[in-house]
Each structure stands twice: as C-alpha cells, then as structure tokens.
N, C-alpha and C positions, 0 to 999 in steps of 0.2 A: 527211093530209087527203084524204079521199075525193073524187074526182070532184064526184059535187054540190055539197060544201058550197065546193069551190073556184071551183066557176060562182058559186055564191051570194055570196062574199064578195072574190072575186078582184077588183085594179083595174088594170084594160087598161094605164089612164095612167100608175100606176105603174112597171108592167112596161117599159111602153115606154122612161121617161125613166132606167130603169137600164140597158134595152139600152142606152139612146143613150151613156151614161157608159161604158159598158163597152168598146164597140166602138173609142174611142180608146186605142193602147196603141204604145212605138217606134218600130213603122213606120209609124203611123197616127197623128200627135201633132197634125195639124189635118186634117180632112174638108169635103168640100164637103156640101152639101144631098144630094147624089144618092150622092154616095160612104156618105153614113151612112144613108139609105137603102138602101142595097145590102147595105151590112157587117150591118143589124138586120133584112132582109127586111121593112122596114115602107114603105107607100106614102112617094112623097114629101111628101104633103099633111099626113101622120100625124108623118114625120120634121121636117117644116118646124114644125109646131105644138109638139113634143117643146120642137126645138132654142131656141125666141122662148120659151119658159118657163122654161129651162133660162137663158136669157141675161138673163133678169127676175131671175131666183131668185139670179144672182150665181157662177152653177157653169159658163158657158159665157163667149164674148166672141167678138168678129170679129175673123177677120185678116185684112185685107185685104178685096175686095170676096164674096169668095164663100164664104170657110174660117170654118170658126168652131173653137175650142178648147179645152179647160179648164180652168179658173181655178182657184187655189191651196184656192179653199171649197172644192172637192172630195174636200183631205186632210179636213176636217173629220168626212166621214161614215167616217173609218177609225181618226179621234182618238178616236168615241163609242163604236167598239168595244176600242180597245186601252186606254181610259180605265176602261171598266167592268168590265174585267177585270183585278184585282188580281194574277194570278199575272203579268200580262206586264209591270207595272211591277216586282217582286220580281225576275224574271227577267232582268231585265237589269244587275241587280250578281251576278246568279250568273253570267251571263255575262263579265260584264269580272272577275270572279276567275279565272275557267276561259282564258280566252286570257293574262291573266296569266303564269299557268302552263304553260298548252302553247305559247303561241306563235305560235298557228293560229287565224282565222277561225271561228267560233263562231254557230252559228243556232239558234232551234225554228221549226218547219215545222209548220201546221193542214192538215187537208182542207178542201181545200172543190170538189168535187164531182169531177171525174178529174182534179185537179191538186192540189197544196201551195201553199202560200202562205206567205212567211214574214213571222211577226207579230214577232217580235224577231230583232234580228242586230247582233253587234259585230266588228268587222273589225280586223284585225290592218294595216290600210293596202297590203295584198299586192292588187291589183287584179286579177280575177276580168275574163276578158276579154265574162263577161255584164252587171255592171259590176251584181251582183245587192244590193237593197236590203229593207229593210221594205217587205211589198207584193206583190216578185217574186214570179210564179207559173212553177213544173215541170211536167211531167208527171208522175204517181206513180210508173209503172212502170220508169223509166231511174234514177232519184236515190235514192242509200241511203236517205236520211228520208223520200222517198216510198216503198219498199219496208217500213219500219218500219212506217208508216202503214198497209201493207193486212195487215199482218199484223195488225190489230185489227181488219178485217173479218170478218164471221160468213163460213162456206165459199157462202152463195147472196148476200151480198155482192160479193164476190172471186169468182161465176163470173158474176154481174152486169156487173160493172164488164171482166173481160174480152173478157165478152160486147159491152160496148158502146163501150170505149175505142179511137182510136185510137191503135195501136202502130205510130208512126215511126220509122224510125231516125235518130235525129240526129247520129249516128257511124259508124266504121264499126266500133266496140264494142256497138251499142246490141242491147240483147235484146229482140227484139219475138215471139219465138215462146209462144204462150199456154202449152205445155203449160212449156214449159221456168219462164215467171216465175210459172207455181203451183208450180212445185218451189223456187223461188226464195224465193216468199215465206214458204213451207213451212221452209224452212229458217233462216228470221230466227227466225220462231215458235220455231224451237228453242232458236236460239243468244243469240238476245233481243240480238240487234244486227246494221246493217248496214252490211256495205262492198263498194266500187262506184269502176269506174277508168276513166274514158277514158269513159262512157255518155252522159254530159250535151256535155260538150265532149272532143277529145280526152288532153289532158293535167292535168283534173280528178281529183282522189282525192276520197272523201268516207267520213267513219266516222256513225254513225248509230244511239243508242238510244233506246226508249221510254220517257216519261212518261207515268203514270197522274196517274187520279181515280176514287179509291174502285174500282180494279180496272179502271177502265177504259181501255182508250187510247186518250187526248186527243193527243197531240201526240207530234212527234219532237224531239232534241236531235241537232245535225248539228256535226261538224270537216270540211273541206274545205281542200283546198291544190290549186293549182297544181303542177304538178309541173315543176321545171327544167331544165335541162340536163343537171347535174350530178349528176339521180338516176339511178342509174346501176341501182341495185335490180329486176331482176328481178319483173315482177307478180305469178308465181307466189309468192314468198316477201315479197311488200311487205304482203299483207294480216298475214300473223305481226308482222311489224315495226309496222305501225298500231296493230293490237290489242293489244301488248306495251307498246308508247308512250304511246296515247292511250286504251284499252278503260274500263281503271277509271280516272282520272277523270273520263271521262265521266257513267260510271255514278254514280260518287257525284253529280257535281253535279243527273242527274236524278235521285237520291234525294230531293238536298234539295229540287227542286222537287215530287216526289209527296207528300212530307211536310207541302211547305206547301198542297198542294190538297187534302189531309186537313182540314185543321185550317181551311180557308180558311170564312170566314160565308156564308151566301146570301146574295144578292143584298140591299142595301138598298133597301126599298119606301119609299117618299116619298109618303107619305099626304095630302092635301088635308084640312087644319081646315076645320071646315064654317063659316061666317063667321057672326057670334052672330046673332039675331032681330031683328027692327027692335023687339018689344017691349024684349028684352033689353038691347039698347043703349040704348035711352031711358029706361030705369028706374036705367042705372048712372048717368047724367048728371046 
C-alpha cells in the first residue's frame, strides 16, 4: 500500500488501540496511564481515550486505582487468526506425533515483522526457563526457526531487515555481526535446516526446517531442548548428533505439513443472502 492510499484509508484509532494492546507484555503486565503512554509514544489524553474504550470493549480492566490490564478477550483476537487457519489446527496432531517420537519440545514459528512468533507449540513438560507458549515472540536472527525464516527472504529482504534490525546479544553466543548472519543464513538456504546453541538463552539447543505453500516459505518447524548437566557433548560435534537424531523426522513431518498446504481450500467466503422483497414476501403469504 502506497503512501497515499494509506493516508486515505488508514485509522489513527485503530492503530492506536493495537499500540495499546501490544505495549503490555512480562514485564509490563499492568501499566499506568502515563506508562502506556510512554511505552506507545501516544499523548496521554490519546492514551487515556485508547485505554476507557478498550475497558468498554471488555479487552482492558483496573487494577487498582491507576493500573489497568488485559482481559482474557484479548486471546480472542489470536483465536480468529489460529481458527481460520486450517493448517495450525492439522498441525497440532503432527505435532503431538513428532514429540511422541523424538521426545523433545516441538513448535512452528510465523514472521511477523523482525521477530517469530509461535502459532502452535507442544511441550514435552521439560520447562524452557522463557517459559515459551503459543504467542511467544524471538528475535529472527538468534533462533534456528528464525534463521529458517530469513532464509525465505528475497536478498533485498534480508539486506532490509539487517539493515533495520536490532542485533543484541542476548548471550554471550549470540551472533550479531551482519556480515557473518548473511553467511548464516546463506547457509540454511543450502542445507535447508537450522541449528543453533546457546544464542537464545545460554543452554538452549534448537534444530529448525522449512514449511512451504506452493513453493513458498510460510513457517518454520522447530525441536529445542534445554541442555543439562549431563550433556557432556562437545558443540562442535552435537550439531552431527542433532541432525543424525532429529534431522529427518523433522523433515518428514514438514512434508506432511507442505502436503497439506498443497491440497489446503481457500479461504471459505460467507456470502450474505440478500433478504427476499417486501413484494416477494407478500405474495408467498
């Protein structure tokens, strides 16, 4: 959407009241007026109107005298997207086959804009000290499934997003040097999977292939483990042992999932019957 047509059709209110949903997150689980004003860069007169409609609408509440916070109708606006996408309810018995079998914590990962997001995830009950769920958001450039993910970016994609990403380290593994995660992600391209140790958190492992649609790639499919005590495995040689272990079943179960994003219907449109004529009605009576 061009500039103009996005003057022309854009809604301020909207934008706003999704800042305001958004800017709550772990460390931010209630806000004051002036704090969520700060967090959205929106006046407070802008943020105070936001938050009294938001608390109408059933998606906010007070805590106390000044905090306000968000209400459970909140999951609802993430039901309407994981509901009308048929591959993520499919995907979630591919899932619980696949930890079946390996054992291991099992996710797919979407973009949504410099980060992933994970729209399904089944957990082997091994607790992830991010304590990650349906919803959680990454970085792309530290997490194998985000590395998958830019490897379906076009190359002015991927010098875009370098271009404007920030690269933190959240470890003291994390790769933030730009030239080095275009060779990085250069190399998923090739190998058509990723793995990744220590980047996210320090004793995180994670393996990571692509799912297509119709050629394209849509999502990642992610294994991650904790790593214990007891692994005693050398990093040098743990990513052979991963990809020995876990590589092709992975692979197959994103087979089955590109298989069924093949085959998958568009979208069902829900047409409006047009309601009969007042003649017509009266003539059938």
């Amino acid at each position: 959407m061009d500039n103009a047509t996005q003057k022309e059709y854009f809604i301020n209110g909207l934008a706003k009241g999704l800042a305001i949903i958004q800017t709550f997150n772990n460390e931010a689980r209630a806000l004051t007026l002036a704090e969520a004003a700060y967090r959205t860069g929106l006046s407070r007169a802008a943020a105070r109107r936001v938050l009294l409609t938001l608390e109408g609408l059933g998606f906010v509440t007070r805590c106390g005298d000044r905090h306000f916070a968000l209400t459970p109708r909140v999951l609802s606006l993430g039901y309407a997207y994981l509901s009308s996408m048929p591959l993520w309810s499919f995907a979630e018995s591919v899932l619980e086959s696949l930890v079946e079998e390996l054992r291991e914590t099992c996710s797919i990962a979407a973009v949504d804009g410099t980060e992933l997001v994970y729209v399904s995830r089944v957990s082997l009950h091994r607790t992830l000290s991010q304590g990650l769920s349906i919803g959680s958001r990454i970085p792309l450039y530290c997490h194998s499934a985000g590395r998958v993910l830019l490897s379906g970016f076009t190359p002015e994609q991927l010098e875009d997003y370098l271009d404007h990403a920030q690269l933190n380290p959240l470890t003291s593994r994390t790769v933030t040097d730009r030239a080095r995660l275009r060779q990085i992600v250069q190399e998923v391209r090739r190998k058509g999977y990723s793995w990744s140790h220590g980047e996210v958190e320090e004793h995180t492992t994670g393996l990571s292939v692509p799912i297509f649609q119709q050629g394209r790639l849509i999502a990642a499919l992610n294994l991650s483990r904790m790593r214990t005590d007891h692994d005693v495995t050398a990093p040098i040689n743990e990513e052979l042992q991963w990809c020995g272990d876990y590589l092709q079943p992975l692979r197959r179960a994103a087979g089955r999932l590109t298989a069924a994003l093949s085959v998958e219907q568009a979208p069902r449109i829900v047409r409006m019957e047009r309601p009969p004529s007042r003649s017509n009605s009266e003539s059938s009576t």
